[in-house]
C-alpha positions in Angstrom: 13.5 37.2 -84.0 10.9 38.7 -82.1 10.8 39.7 -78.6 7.8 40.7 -75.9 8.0 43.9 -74.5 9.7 42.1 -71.0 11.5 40.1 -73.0 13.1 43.1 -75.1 13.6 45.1 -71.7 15.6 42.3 -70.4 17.8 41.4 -73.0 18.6 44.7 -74.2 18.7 46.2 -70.3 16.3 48.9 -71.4 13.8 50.0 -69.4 9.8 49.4 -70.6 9.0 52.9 -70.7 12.1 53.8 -73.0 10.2 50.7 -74.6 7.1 52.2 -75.0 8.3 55.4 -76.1 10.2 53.7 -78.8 6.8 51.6 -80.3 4.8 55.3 -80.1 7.6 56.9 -82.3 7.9 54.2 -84.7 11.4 53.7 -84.1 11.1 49.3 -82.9 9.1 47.2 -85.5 7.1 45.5 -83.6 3.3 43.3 -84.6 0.4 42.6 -82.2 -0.5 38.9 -82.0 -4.1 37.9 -79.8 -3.4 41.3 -77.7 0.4 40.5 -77.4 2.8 43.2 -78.7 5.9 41.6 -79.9 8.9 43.5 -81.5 10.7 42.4 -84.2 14.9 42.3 -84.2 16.5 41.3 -87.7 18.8 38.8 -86.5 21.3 40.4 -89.2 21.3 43.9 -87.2 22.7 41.7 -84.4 26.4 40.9 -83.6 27.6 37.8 -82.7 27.9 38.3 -78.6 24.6 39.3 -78.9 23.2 36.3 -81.0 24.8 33.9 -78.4 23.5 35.7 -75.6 19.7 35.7 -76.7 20.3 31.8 -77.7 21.4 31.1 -73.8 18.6 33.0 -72.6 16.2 31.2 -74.5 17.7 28.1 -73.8 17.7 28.5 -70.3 14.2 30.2 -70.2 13.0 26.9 -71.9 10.2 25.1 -70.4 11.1 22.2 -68.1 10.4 18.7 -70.3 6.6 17.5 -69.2 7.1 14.6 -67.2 6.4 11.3 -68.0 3.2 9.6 -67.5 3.3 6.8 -65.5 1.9 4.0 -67.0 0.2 0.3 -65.6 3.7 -1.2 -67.7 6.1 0.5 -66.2 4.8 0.0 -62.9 4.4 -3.5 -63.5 8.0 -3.3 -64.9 9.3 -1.5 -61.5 7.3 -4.5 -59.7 9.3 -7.0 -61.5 12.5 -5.9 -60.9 11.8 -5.2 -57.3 10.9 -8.6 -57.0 14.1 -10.4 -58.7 16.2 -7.9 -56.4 14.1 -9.8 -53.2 14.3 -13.3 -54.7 18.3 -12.6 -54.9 18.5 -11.4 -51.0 16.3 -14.6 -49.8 18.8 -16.7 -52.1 21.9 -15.0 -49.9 20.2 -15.1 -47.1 19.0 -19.1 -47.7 23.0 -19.8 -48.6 24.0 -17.9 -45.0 21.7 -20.1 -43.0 23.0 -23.1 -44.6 26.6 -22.4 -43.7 26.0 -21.5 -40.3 23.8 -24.5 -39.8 26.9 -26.4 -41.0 29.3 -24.5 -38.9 26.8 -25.6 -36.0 26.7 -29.0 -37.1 30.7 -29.4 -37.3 30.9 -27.3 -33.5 28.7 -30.4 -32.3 30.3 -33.3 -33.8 33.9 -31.6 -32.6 32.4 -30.7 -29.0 30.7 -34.6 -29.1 34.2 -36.3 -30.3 36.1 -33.7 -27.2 33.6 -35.5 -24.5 34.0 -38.9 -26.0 37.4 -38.6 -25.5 37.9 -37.0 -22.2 35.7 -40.1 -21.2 37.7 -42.1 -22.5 40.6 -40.9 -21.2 38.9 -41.2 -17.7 38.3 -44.7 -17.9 41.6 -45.5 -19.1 42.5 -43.7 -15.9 40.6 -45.3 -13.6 41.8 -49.0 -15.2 45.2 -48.1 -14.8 44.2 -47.0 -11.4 42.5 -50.2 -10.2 45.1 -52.3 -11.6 47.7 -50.2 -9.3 45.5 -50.4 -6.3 45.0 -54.8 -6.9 49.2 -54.7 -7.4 50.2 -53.1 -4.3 47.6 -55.2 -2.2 49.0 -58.4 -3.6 52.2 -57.1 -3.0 51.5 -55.6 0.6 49.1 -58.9 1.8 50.9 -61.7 -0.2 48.1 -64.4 -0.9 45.3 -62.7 0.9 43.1 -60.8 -1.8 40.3 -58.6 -1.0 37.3 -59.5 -2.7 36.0 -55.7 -4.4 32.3 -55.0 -4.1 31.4 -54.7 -7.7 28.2 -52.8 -6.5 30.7 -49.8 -5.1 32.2 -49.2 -8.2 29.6 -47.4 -9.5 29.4 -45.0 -6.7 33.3 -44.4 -6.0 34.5 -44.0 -9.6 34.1 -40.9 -10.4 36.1 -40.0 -7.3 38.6 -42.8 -7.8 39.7 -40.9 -11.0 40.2 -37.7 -9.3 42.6 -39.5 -6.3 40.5 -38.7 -3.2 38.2 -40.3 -2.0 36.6 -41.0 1.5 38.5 -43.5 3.5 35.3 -45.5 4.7 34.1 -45.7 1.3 37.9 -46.9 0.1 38.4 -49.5 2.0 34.8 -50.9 1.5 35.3 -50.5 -2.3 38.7 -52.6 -2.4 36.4 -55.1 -0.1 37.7 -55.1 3.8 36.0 -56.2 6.0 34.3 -54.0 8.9 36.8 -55.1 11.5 39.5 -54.5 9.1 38.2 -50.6 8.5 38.0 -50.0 12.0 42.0 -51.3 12.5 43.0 -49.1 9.4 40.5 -46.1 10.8 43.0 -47.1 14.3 45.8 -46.3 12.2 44.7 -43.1 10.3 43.6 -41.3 13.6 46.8 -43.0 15.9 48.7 -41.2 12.4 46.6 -37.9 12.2 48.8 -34.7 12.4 52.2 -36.5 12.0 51.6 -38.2 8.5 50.9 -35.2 6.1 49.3 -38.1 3.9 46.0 -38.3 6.4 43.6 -35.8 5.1 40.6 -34.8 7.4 37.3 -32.7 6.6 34.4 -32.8 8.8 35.2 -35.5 11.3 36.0 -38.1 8.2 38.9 -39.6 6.8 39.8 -38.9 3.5 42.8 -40.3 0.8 44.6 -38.6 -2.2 45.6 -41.4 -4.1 46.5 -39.4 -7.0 49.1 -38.4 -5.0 50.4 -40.8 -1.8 50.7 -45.1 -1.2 48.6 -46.2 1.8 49.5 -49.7 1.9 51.2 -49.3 5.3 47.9 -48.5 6.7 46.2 -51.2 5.1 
């Protein structure tokens, strides 16, 4: 094994003029290679501590591996697989808008079928309601039918299937006549303030038929 002169002084924890000293006397074998002074150590005269100790030394002293070149291939390579991890995120990314198109698509047909059938659920009401309204008048004017105006259904229906509407606009839509409003608006003020049934609001006459029977007034 040889060793250079820093090399000796470290592993044998001498110092390099002790060294030095020791090369002038002849007492270190040593050879001189392109100016370099080495010194040569039998690896026999060592014991075993000693051998393992030089071996870690050297192995950790070792040069660091020379990176490796990079090459037009292996950047190509790196490209490749960069661009299948990109094509697999736009594919999750292409399945996620599909399923929340669909969940959009399914919260529109469910909201569309909810309004279809609250409509018709309010003209089911108001049916019923008309029918009620035609059975007490028969009931309350015998023979005598009111004619409805058909063009006042389009305007009062809405109301008629929330219950209150505006008198005036009631008695024109089961088809009175304007004498017969004014007797029944004779009634509804004659009644105002005893008969929890008249509702007032701004200077008008208003009925809850969702809740009370005016066919005494009528």
């Amino acid at each position: 094994m040889r060793f250079s002169i820093d090399e000796y002084a470290k592993t044998f924890k001498m110092s390099k003029e002790m060294i030095q000293n020791k090369l002038r006397t002849k007492r270190l074998n040593y050879i001189i290679e392109g100016g370099v002074t080495y010194i040569i150590v039998p690896r026999s005269s060592l014991d075993e501590e000693k051998r393992q100790e030089i071996a870690q030394t050297i192995k950790s002293s070792a040069p660091a591996p020379t990176p490796q070149k990079t090459t037009v291939g292996m950047i190509i390579t790196l490209y490749q697989k960069e661009n299948q991890q990109l094509k697999l995120k736009i594919k999750e990314l292409e399945a996620k808008v599909d399923r929340l198109v669909n969940d959009k698509e399914q919260m529109l047909i469910a909201e569309r079928e909810r309004i279809e059938e609250i409509y018709t659920a309010k003209d089911e009401q108001l049916k019923n309601l008309l029918e009620v309204i035609n059975t007490k008048l028969l009931l309350s004017q015998g023979n005598t039918v009111h004619d409805v105006d058909v063009t006042a259904i389009s305007s009062v229906a809405p109301t008629l299937a929330t219950g209150i509407i505006e008198l005036k606009r009631y008695l024109k839509f089961i088809g009175m006549s304007s004498e017969e409003r004014k007797a029944v608006k004779r009634r509804f003020e004659f009644a105002f303030g005893s008969d929890v049934r008249i509702i007032q609001k701004e200077g008008e006459f208003y009925v809850d038929l969702s809740k009370y029977d005016y066919t005494d007034f009528l």
